[in-house]
C-alpha positions as CSV (number, residue, x, y, z in Angstrom):
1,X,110.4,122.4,107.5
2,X,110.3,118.5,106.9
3,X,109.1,117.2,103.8
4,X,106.0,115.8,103.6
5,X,105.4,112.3,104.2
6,X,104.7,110.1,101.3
7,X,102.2,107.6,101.2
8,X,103.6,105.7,98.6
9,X,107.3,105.4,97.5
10,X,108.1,103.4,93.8
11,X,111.1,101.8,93.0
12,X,111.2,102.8,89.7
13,X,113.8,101.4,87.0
14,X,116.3,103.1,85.3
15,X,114.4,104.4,82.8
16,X,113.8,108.0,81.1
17,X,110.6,106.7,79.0
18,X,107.5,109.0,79.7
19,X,105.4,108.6,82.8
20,X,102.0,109.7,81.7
21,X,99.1,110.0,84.4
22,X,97.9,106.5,85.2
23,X,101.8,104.7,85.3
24,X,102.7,103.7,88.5
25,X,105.8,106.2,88.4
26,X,103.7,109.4,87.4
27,X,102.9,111.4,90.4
28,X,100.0,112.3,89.2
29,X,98.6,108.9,89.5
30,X,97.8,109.3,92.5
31,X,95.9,111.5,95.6
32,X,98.5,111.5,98.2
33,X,102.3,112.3,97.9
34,X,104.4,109.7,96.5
35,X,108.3,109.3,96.5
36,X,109.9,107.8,93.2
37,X,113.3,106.4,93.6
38,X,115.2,105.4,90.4
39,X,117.0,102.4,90.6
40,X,120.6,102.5,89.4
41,X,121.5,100.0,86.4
42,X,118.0,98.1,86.6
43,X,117.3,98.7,82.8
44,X,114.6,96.8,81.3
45,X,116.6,94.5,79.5
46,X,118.3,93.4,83.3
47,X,115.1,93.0,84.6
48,X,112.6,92.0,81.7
49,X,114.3,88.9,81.8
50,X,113.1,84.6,81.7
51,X,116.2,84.4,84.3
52,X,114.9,86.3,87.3
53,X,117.8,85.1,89.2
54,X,120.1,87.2,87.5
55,X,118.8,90.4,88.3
56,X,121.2,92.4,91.1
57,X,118.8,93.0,94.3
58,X,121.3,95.1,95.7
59,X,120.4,98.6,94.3
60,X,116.7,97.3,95.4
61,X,117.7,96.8,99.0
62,X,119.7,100.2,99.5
63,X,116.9,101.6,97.8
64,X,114.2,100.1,100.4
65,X,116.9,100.8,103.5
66,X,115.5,104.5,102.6
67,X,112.5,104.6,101.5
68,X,109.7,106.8,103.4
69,X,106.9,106.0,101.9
70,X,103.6,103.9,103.6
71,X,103.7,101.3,101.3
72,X,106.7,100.3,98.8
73,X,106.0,98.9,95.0
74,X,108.2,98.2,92.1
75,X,107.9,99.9,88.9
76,X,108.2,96.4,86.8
77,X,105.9,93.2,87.5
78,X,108.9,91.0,86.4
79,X,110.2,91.1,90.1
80,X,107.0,89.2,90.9
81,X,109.4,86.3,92.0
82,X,111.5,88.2,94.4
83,X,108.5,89.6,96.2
84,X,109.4,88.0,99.5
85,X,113.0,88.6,99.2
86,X,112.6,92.0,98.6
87,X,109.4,92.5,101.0
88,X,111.6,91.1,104.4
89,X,114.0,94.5,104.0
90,X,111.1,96.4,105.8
91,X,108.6,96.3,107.4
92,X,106.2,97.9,105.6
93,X,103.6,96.7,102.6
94,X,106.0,95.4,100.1
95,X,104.5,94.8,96.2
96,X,106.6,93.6,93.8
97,X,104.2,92.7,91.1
98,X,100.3,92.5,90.3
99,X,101.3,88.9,89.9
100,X,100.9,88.7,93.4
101,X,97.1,88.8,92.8
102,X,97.0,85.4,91.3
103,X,96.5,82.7,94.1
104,X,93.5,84.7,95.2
105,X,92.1,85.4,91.6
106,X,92.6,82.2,90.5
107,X,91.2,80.6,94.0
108,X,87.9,83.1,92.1
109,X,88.4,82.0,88.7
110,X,90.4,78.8,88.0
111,X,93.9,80.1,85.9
112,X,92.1,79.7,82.5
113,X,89.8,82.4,83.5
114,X,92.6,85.1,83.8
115,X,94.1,86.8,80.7
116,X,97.6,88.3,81.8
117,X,98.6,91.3,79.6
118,X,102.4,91.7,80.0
119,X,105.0,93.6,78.9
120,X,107.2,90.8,76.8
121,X,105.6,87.3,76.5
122,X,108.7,85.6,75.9
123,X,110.0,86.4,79.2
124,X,107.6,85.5,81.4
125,X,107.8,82.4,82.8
126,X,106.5,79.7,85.7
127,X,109.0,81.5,88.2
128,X,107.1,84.8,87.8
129,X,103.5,83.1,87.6
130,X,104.2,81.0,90.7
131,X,103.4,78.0,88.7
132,X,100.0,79.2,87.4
133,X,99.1,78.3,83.7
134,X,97.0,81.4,82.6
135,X,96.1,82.8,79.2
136,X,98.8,85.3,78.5
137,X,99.0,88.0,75.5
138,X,102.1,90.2,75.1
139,X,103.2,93.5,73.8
140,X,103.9,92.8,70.0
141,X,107.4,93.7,69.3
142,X,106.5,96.7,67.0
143,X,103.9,98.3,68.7
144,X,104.6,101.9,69.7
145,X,104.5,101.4,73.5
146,X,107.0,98.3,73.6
147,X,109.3,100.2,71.3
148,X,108.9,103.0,73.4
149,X,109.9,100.9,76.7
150,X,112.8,99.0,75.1
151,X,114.2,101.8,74.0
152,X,114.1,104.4,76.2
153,X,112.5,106.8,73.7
154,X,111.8,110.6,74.7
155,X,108.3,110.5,73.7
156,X,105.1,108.7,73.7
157,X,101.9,108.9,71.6
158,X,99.4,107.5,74.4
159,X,96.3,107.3,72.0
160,X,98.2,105.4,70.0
161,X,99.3,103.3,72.6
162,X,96.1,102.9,73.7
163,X,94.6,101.6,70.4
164,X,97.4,99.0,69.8
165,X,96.9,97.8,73.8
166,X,93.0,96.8,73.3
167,X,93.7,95.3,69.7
168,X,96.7,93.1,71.4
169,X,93.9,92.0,74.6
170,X,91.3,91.8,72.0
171,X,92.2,89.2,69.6
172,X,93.2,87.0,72.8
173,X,90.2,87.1,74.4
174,X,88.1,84.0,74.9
175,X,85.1,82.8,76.0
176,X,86.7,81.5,79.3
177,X,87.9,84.6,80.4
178,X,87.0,86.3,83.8
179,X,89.8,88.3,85.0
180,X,92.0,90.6,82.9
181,X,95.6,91.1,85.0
182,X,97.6,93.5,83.7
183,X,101.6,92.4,85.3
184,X,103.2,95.7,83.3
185,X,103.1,99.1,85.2
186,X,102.8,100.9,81.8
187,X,99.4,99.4,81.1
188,X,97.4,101.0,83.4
189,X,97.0,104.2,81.8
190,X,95.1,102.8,79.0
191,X,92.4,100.5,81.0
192,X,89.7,102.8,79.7
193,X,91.2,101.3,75.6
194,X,90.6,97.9,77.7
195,X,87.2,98.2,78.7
196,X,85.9,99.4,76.0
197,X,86.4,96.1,74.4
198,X,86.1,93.9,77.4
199,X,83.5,94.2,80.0
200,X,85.7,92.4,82.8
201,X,87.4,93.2,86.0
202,X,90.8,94.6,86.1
203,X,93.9,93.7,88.5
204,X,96.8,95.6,87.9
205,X,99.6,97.4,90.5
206,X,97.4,100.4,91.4
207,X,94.0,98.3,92.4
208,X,96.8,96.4,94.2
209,X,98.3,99.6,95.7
210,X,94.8,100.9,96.4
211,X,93.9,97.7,98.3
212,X,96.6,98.2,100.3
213,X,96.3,101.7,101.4
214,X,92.8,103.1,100.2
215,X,92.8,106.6,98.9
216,X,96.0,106.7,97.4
217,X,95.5,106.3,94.0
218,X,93.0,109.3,92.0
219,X,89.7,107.2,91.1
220,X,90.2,107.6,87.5
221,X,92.5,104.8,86.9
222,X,91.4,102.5,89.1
């Protein structure tokens, strides 16, 4: 019997971190079958990177070459800058990045009025922003969720993540903000942490993924 056709298929770095409902790489993100295909070598510290030329495509291309999913998205927004690179090995929807949103949110909102959550400040640069100067608020280096992702760890306290998420957002949140985009895959899950402290729209890979193919992802973390 052939397997069943997924909808969605996520290249998903070589990582061993939990995938909790809500990140892009948990199946149970979502309401159709997805395939997850683990990327040999891309660690986060290769692709978390200010030098997005560096990073080796070619796993990401073999990877694509066999994918069977409707649409295709990466597990990491840093790839944002090799979204048409990557997106011209098939010829399906390609996403590389929720950064992709941000000609048509800032077209809405001017860049100031965006806040970017992302995974390591530091890293992110014009290349990935596609010259866009938005508000941007990182993971702090010792919270529990960014230790968790740079290190590979074997388990995750998600209510504490959650807590240290909207206290990160919070305390960069101004007046000028419209938009909240959120470029890491791992954030997601805690979007209800976010709201609660911030009544405003939220971009991030799965509203991207759902935008793309609706009814994929479960309504619950959209």
């Amino acid at each position: 019997m052939a397997a069943e056709q997924p909808a969605l298929t996520v290249l998903q770095l070589d990582t061993r971190f939990p995938r909790v409902p809500g990140d892009v790489a948990c199946a149970r993100t979502y309401r159709a079958p997805v395939e997850i295909i683990r990327i040999p070598r891309a660690t986060v510290a290769r692709v978390v990177t200010d030098r997005p030329d560096t990073i080796d495509l070619a796993p990401f291309d073999a990877a694509i070459a066999r994918a069977r999913g409707d649409v295709i998205v990466t597990s990491c927004g840093f790839l944002a800058p090799h979204q048409a690179r990557l997106a011209a090995r098939t010829g399906r929807p390609f996403i590389a990045s929720a950064l992709g949103a941000l000609v048509e949110l800032s077209e809405t909102h001017g860049p100031r009025g965006i806040l970017i959550a992302t995974y390591d400040w530091g890293s992110l640069t014009a290349a990935h922003l596609a010259g866009y100067d938005c508000d941007i608020v990182g993971l702090p280096e010792d919270s529990h969720l960014r230790r968790v992702i740079a290190g590979d760890m074997a388990t995750l306290d998600t209510a504490r993540a959650g807590e240290e998420v909207a206290a990160a957002i919070r305390a960069h949140l101004r007046s000028h903000h419209r938009h909240i985009l959120l470029e890491c895959t791992n954030l997601p899950p805690y979007k209800a942490a976010i709201r609660a402290i911030a009544d405003l729209p939220i971009t991030d890979i799965l509203t991207c993924i759902e935008a793309v193919r609706p009814g994929t992802v479960r309504p619950a973390f959209l």
